[in-house]
C-alpha positions as CSV (number, residue, x, y, z in Angstrom):
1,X,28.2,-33.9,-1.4
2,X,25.0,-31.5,-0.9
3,X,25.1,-27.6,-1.0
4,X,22.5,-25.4,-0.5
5,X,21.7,-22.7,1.5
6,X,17.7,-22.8,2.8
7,X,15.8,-21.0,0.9
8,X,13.8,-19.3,3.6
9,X,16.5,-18.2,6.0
10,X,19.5,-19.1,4.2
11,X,21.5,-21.5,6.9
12,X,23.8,-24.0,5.2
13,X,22.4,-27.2,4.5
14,X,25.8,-29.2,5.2
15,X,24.0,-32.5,6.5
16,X,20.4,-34.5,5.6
17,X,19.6,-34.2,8.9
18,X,19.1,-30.1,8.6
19,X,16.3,-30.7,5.6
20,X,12.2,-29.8,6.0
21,X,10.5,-32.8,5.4
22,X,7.2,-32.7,3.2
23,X,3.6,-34.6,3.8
24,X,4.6,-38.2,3.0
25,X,7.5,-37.8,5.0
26,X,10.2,-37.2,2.7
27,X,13.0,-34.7,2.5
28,X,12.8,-31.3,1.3
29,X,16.1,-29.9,-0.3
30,X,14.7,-26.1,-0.9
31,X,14.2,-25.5,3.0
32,X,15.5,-26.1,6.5
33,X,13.7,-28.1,9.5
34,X,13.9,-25.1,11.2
35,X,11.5,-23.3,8.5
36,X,9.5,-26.1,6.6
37,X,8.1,-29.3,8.2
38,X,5.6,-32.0,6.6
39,X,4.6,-29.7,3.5
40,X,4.3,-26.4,4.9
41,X,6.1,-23.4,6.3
42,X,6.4,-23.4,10.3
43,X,5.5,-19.9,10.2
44,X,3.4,-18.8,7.1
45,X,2.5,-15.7,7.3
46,X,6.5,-14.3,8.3
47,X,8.0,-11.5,6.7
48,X,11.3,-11.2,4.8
49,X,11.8,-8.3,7.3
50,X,11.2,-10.5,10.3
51,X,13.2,-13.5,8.8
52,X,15.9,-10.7,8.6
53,X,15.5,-9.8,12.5
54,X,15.4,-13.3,13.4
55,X,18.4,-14.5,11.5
56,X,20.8,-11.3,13.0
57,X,21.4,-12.6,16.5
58,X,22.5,-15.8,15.3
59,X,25.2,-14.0,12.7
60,X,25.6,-11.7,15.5
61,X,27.0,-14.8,17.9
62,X,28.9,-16.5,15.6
63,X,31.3,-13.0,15.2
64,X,29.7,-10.6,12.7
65,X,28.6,-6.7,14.2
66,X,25.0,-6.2,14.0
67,X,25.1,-3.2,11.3
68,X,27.1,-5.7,9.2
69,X,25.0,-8.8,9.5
70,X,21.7,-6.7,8.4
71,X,23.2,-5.7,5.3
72,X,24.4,-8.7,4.4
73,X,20.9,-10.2,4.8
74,X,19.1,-7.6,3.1
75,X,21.1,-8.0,0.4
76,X,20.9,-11.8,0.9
77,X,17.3,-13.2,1.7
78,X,15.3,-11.2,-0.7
79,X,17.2,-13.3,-3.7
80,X,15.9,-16.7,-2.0
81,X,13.2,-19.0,-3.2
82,X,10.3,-18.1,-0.6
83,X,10.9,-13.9,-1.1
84,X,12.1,-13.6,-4.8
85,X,9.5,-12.2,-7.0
86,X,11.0,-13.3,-10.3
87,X,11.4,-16.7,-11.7
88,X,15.1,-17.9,-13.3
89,X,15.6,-19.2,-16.9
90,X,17.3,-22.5,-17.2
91,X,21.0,-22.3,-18.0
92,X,22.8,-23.2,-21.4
93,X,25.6,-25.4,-21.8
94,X,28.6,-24.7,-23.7
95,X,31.8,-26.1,-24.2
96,X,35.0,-23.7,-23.7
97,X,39.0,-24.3,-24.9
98,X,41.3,-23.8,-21.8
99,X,42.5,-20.4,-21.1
100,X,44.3,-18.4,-18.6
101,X,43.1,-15.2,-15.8
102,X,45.7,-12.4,-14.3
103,X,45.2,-10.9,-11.5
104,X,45.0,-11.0,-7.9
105,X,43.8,-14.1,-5.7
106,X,42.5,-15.1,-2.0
107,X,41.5,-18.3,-0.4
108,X,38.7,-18.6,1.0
109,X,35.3,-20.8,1.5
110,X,31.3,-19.8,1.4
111,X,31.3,-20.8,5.2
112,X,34.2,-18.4,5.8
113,X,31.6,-15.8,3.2
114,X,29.0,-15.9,5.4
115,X,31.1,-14.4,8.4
116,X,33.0,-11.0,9.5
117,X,35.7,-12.5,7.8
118,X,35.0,-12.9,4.3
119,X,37.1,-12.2,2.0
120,X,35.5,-11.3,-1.4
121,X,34.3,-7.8,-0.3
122,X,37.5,-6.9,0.4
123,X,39.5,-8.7,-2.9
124,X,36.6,-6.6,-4.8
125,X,37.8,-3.2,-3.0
126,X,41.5,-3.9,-3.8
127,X,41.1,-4.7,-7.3
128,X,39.5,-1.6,-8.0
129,X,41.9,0.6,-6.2
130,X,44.8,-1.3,-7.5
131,X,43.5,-0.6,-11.3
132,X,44.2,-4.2,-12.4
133,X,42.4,-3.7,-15.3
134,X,44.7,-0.7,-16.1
135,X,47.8,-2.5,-15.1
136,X,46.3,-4.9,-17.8
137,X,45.5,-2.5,-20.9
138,X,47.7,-4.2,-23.6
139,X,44.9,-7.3,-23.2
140,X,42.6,-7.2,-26.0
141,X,39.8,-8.9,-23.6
142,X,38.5,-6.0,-20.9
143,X,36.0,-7.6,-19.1
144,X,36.3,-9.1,-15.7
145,X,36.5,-12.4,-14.3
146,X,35.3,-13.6,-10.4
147,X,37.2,-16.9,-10.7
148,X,36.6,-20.2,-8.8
149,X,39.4,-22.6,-8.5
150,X,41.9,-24.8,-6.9
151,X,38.4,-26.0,-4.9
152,X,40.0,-28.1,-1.8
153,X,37.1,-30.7,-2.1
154,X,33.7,-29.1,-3.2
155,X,31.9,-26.6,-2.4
156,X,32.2,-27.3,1.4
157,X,36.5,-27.0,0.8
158,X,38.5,-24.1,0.7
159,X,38.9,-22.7,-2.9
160,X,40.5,-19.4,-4.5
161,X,39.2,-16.8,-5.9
162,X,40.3,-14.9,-8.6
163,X,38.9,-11.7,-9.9
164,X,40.8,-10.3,-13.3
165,X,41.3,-10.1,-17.0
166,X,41.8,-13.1,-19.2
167,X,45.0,-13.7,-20.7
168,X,47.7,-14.7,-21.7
169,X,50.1,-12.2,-21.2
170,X,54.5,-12.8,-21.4
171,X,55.4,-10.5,-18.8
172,X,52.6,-10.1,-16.1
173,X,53.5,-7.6,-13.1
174,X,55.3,-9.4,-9.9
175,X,52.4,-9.4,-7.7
176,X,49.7,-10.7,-9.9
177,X,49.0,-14.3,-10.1
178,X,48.3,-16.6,-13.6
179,X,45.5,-19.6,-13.7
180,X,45.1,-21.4,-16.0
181,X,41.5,-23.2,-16.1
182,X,41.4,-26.2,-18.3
183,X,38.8,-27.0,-21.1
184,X,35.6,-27.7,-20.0
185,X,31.8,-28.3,-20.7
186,X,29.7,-25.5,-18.9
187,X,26.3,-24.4,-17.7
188,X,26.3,-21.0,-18.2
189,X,23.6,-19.3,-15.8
190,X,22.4,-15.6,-16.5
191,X,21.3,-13.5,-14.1
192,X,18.4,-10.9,-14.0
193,X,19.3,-7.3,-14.7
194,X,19.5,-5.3,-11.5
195,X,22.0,-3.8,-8.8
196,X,25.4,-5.3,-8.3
197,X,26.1,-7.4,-6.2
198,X,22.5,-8.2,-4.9
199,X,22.0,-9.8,-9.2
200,X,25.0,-12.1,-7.9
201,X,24.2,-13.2,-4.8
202,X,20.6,-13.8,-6.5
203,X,22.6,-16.1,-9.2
204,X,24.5,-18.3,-6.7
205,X,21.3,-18.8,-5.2
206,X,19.8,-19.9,-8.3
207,X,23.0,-22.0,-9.0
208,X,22.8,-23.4,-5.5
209,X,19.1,-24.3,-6.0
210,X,19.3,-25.7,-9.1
211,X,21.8,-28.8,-8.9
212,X,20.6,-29.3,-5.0
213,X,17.4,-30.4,-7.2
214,X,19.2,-31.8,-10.3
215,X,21.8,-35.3,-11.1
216,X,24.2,-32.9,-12.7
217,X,27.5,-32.7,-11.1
218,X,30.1,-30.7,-10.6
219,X,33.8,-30.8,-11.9
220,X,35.1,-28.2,-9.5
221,X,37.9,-28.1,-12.1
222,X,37.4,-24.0,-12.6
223,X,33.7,-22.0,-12.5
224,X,33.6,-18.2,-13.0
225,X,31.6,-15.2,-12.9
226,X,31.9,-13.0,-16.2
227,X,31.3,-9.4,-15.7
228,X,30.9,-7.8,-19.8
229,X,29.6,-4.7,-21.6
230,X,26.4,-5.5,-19.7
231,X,27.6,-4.6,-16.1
232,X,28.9,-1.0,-17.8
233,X,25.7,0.4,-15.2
234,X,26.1,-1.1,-11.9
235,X,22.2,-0.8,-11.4
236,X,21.4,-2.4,-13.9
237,X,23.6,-4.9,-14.8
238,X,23.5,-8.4,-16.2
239,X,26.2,-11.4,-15.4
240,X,27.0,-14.4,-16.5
241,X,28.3,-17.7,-14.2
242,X,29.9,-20.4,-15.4
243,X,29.9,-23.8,-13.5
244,X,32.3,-26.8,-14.8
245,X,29.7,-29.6,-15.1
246,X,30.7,-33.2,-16.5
């Protein structure tokens, strides 16, 4: 099934029907009816900032408070193909032996992310003031995995997320979970260096873009975000994502 997000205002591009259409009449997967229509932008000469002050009111309604919904797309819109000022690489592939992540998990899905009630923000904020990766010193492996799994359906499904340290480990503590993601082929995307989490929201974007446009598919069997050495400086950090390909 298709996933993107437009790459002007960002809306979820869950059905054909919600595409920008170019000259000859075909579909556009990079941009929304709403923005793009037969080859061109609706309005040309708009404004990240006023994309931003168009798009609150309509987060605003479907539950989000206004202070909330601005920072979320400042954050967001900036990273998107009409505003971003840098081009991305192409990604690598790389094949990777199973192996296993502890630590704690929520469900959740990128609909759900793009409302008051996301989840992530708040997984992110206990994991740091639960000291998982101190709970977890005896691994050898420090850095930190987001990871993506048990996906419902796709992208559209419900999924869990997982952020820790890999593994294994004998005796974990009670109240941290185990997955165990099976061996796979990868494309490995890295992102600019540049502010967490704005560099990741950028990435997804990139991910998003890039098999919206590309034959490529999906496993859904496990995809993570790999946070190294090179996130040491949170404004200027560097991260990997890994997406399960077949």
């Amino acid at each position: 099934m298709m996933q993107s997000y437009c790459q002007s205002c960002g809306m979820p591009l869950t059905d054909e029907a919600l595409l920008g259409t170019e000259k000859e009449g075909h579909k556009n997967h990079d941009y929304c009816t709403y923005c793009y229509e037969k080859g061109s932008f609706k309005q040309p000469d708009l404004t990240v900032e006023a994309m931003i002050d168009i798009c609150v009111p309509h987060l605003k309604g479907d539950g989000m408070p206004e202070n909330e919904a601005r920072h979320m797309l400042t954050s967001f819109l900036p990273s998107l193909k009409r505003w971003r000022k840098q081009e991305w690489s192409e990604p690598k592939i790389i094949n990777r032996e199973a192996f296993q992540i502890i630590g704690i998990s929520a469900e959740t899905s990128n609909t759900n992310e793009m409302t008051a009630q996301a989840k992530i923000p708040q997984l992110w904020h206990d994991f740091y003031e639960q000291n998982i990766v101190g709970q977890l010193s005896t691994l050898d492996n420090q850095s930190v995995y987001g990871l993506y799994s048990d996906y419902e359906t796709d992208v559209n499904g419900n999924y869990s997320i997982t952020l820790g340290v890999e593994g294994p480990l004998n005796e974990p503590p009670s109240e941290l979970v185990i997955k165990t993601i099976p061996a796979a082929k990868y494309l490995v995307f890295t992102s600019q260096k540049g502010k967490m989490p704005e560099i990741v929201i950028q990435t997804w974007q990139e991910i998003w873009a890039w098999f919206a446009n590309s034959e490529v598919e999906r496993t859904y069997t496990g995809d993570f975000e790999l946070y190294d050495e090179r996130c040491a400086n949170p404004q200027e950090a560097q991260v990997e994502v890994y997406i399960a390909i077949k």
